[in-house]
C-alpha positions in Angstrom: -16.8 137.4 38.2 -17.5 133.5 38.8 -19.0 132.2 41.7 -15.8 130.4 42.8 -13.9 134.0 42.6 -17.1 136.0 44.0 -16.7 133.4 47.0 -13.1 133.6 47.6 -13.1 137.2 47.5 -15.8 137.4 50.1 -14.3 134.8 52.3 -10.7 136.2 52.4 -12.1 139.8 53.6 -14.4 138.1 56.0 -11.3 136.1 57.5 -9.4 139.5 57.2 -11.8 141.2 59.4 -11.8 138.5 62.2 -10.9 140.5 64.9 -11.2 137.4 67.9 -10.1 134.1 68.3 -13.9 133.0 68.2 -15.0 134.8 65.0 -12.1 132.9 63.1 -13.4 129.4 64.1 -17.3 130.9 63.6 -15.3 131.9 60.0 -14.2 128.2 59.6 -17.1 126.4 60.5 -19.0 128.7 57.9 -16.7 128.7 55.1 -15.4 124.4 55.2 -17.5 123.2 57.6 -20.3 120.3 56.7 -22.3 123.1 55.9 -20.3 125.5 54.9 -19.6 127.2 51.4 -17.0 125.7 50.3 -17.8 122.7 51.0 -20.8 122.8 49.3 -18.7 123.2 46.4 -16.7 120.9 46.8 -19.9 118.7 46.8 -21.2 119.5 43.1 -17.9 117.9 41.5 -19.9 114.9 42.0 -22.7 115.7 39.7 -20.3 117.3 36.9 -19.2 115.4 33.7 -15.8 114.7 33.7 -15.0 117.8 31.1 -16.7 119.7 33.8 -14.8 118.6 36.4 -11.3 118.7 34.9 -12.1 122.6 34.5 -14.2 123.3 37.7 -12.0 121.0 40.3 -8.7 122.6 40.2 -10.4 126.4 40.7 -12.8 124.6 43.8 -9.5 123.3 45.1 -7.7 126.1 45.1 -10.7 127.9 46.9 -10.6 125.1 50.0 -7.2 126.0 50.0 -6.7 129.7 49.5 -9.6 129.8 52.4 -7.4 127.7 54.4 -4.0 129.4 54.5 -6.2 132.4 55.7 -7.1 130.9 58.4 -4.5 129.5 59.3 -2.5 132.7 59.1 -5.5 134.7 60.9 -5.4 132.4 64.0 -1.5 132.6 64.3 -2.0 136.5 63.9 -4.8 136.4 66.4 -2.9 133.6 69.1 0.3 135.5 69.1 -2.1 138.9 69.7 -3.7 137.1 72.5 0.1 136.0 74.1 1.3 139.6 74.1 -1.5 140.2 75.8 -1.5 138.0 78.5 2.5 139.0 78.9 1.6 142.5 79.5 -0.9 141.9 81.7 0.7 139.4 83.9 3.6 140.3 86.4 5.8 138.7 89.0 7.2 140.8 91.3 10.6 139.7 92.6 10.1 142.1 94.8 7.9 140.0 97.5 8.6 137.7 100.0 8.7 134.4 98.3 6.0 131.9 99.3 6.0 129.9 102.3 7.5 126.4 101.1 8.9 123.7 103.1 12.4 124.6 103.7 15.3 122.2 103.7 17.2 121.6 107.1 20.6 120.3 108.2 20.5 116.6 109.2 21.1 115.9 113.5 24.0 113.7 111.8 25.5 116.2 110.1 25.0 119.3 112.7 26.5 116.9 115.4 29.9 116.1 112.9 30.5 119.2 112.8 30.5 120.2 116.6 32.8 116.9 116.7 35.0 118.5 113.9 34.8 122.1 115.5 35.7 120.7 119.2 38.8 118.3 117.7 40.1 121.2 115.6 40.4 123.5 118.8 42.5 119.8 120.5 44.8 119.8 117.5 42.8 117.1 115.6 43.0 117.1 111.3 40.2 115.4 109.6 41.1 112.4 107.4 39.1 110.5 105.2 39.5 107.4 103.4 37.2 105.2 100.9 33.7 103.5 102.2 34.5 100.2 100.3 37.2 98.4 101.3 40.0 95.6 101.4 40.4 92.6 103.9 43.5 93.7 104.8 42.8 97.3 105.6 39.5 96.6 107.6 40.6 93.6 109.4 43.9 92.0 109.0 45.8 95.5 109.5 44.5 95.9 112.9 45.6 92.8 114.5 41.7 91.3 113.6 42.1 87.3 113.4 40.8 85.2 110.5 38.2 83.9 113.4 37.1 87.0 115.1 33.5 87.0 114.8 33.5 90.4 112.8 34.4 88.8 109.9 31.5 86.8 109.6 28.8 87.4 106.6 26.4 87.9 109.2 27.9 91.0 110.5 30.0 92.1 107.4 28.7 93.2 103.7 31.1 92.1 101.4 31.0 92.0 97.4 31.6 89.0 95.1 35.3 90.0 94.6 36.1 90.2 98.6 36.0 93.7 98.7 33.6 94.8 101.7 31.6 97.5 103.0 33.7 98.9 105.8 32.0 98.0 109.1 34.4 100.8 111.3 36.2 103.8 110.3 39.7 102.3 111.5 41.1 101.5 108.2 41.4 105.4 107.7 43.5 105.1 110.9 46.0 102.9 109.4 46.1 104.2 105.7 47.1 107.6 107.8 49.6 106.1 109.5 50.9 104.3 106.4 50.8 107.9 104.9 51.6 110.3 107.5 54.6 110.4 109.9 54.0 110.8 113.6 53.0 113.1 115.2 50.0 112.3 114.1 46.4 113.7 115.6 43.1 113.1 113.5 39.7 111.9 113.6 38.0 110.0 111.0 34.4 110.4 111.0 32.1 108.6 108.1 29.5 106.3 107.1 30.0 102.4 108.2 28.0 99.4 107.6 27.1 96.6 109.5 24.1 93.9 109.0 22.4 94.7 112.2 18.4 96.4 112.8 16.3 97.4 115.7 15.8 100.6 117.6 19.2 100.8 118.3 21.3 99.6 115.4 20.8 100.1 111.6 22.7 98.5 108.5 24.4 101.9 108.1 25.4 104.2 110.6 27.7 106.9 111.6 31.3 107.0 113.3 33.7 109.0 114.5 37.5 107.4 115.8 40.4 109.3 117.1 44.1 108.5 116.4 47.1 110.1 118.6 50.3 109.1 117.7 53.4 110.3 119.4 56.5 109.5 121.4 55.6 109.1 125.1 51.9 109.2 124.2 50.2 107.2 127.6 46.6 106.3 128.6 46.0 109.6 130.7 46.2 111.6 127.4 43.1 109.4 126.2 41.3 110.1 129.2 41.9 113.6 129.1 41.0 114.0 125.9 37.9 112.2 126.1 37.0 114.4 129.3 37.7 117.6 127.3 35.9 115.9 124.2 32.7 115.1 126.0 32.4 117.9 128.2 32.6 120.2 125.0 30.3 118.3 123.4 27.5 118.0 125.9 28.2 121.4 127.2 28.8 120.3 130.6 31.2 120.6 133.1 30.0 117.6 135.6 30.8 115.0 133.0 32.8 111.9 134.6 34.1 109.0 133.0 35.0 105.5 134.3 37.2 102.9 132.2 36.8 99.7 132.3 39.3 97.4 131.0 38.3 95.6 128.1 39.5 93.7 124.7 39.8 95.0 121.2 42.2 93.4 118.9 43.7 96.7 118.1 44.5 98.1 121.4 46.1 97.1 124.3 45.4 97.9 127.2 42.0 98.0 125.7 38.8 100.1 127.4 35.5 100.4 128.1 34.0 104.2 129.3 31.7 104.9 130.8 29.6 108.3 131.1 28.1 109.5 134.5 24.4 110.4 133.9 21.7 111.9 136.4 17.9 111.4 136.0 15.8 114.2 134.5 12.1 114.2 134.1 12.4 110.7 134.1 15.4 110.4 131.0 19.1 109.8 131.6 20.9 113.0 130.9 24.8 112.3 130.4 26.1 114.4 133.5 26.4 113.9 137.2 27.0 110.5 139.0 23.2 108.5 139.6 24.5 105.7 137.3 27.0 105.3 134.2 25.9 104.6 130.7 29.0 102.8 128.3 29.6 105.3 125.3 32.5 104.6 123.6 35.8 102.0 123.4 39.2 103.4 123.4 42.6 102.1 123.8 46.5 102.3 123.4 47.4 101.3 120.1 48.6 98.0 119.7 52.4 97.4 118.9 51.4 94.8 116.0 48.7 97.4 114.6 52.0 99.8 114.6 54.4 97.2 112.9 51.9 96.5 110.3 51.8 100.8 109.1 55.6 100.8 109.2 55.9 102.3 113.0 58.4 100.9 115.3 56.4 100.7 118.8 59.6 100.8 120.9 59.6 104.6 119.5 56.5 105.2 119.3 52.9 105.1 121.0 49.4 106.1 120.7 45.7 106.1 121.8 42.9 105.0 119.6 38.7 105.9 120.4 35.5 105.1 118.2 32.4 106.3 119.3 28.5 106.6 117.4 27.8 110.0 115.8 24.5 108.8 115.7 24.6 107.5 119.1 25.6 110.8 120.7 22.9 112.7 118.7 20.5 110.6 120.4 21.8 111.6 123.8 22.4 114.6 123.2 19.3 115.8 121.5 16.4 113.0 123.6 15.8 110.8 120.4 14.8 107.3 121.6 15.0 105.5 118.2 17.9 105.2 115.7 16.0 104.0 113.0 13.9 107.3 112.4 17.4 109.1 111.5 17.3 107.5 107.9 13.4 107.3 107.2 13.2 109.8 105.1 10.3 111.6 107.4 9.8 115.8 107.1 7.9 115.4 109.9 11.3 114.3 112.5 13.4 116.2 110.2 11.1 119.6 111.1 11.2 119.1 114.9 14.9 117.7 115.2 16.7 119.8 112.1 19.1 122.4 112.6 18.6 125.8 110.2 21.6 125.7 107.8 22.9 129.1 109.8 22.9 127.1 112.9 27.2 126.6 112.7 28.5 124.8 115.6 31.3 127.5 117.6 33.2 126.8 120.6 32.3 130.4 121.6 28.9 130.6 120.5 28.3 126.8 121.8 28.6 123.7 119.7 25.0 123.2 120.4 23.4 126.9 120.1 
């Protein structure tokens, strides 16, 4: 046997018997590594005349790469022994309590929509939506706004390049209901709005919620009552009183103001009682025009209107002092003022429990 045969033979039983990751790479570094065996072979073709070479080069070649392969297959034998092993060994038992994480938690906005949704529902109240972007005509013209009224201007109103805005109230889902819908109609429309406005009480979005009654002999003590009922559901309160104050909005009239008794409580106003009054919310009976323009005749029909802050009445409801921290993002606030996803607003169990 030649040395080039004697060496292969040896090396391929060697690499055979590897029994470790480590004693096939001590195998490599001894078989083509600078020092190794082959490789000193491979070294002598350039001392050998070229007859010499032309017969010895192709049987040292195929050594280097006989040895090669071996390894190659010897370590993939060896790796995918040492992965069986490591599945066997390790477990996860679904068994166990998970890990403590940081668990997700429902939004004051959203907990406090739905106690408004659950408390109109039990009035009578559907929910309607309608789209965030919107038309002139739908956000302003429709409800009797005029081409002057300071609303309109680009400081207080987002709109795009093609006159298309950002709605800055939920109204226009009021009037694409009545455009829709024939009377009776009872709904709220709760959403996001936008406005260009920031400080501790005002953010470029925020949250509403209006209410719509339309009906035949509809009158202003069926707003007040239901804004009574409303509040004093919401607040879980039975001392809640309310004072209205007439006002103006374009799309009501008689337009108002109301006002919320509050009482003094470890030194923060707590709606309730009759220390002072705190404005919430405007309301009014529908104007006759904003009828006309949905197709209503107002000598048949009538109907109140309210708009009021979600955001707002999660503040006063829960004793946050700053509307900006609803929409920074922070774990920290969300932690302290979240509600636990099982936390679902019932009359019975208490919007609030």
């Amino acid at each position: 046997m030649s040395d080039v045969e004697q060496i292969k033979a040896e090396a391929l039983a060697a690499i055979g018997r590897a029994a470790t990751l480590d004693a096939i790479e001590a195998e490599r570094v001894r078989l083509l590594g600078k020092q190794g065996a082959v490789t000193a072979l491979l070294k002598t073709l350039g001392a050998m005349t070229p007859e010499q070479r032309q017969s010895e080069g192709p049987r040292i070649n195929g050594l280097r790469e006989a040895v090669s392969d071996a390894i190659a297959a010897r370590k993939a034998v060896l790796e995918d022994a040492v992965l069986a092993e490591r599945l066997a060994a390790e477990r996860l038992d679904l068994s166990l309590p998970a890990p403590e994480r940081p668990r997700g938690s429902v939004h004051p906005v959203s907990q406090v929509m739905d106690e408004l949704a659950e408390i109109f529902a039990d009035l009578g109240f559907a929910v309607a939506t309608g789209p965030e972007i919107e038309d002139d005509w739908h956000n302003f013209t429709a409800l009797n706004i005029p081409e002057t009224h300071p609303a309109r201007a680009m400081h207080d109103t987002f709109y795009f390049p093609d006159g298309k805005l950002l709605r800055t109230h939920t109204s226009p889902v009021q009037i694409r209901t009545m455009q829709t819908q024939k009377p009776p109609i009872r709904v709220i429309a709760p959403g996001r709005v936008y406005r260009s406005d920031s400080d501790a009480t005002h953010t470029p979005m925020f949250h509403q919620i209006e209410g719509l009654v339309i009906d035949k002999g509809i009158h202003l003590g069926h707003l007040k009552w239901t804004l009574e009922t409303f509040l004093k559901a919401f607040f879980e309160r039975d001392d809640i009183v309310l004072r209205l104050r007439p006002s103006y909005f374009p799309f009501t009239e008689p337009s108002a103001e109301v006002d919320v008794g509050f009482s003094w409580t470890n030194g923060q106003r707590v709606l309730g009682g009759n220390e002072g009054w705190m404005e919430l919310l405007g309301s009014g009976m529908v104007h006759p025009r904003v009828l006309r323009n949905c197709g209503l005749d107002p000598d048949e029909y009538s109907g109140f209107a309210f708009g009021v802050g979600v955001d707002r009445l999660a503040m006063l409801k829960y004793g946050m002092d700053d509307l900006r921290a609803f929409f920074d993002g922070d774990l920290r606030w969300l932690r302290h003022y979240g509600f636990a996803a099982l936390d679902v607003p019932t009359l019975s169990g208490g919007v609030g429990a």
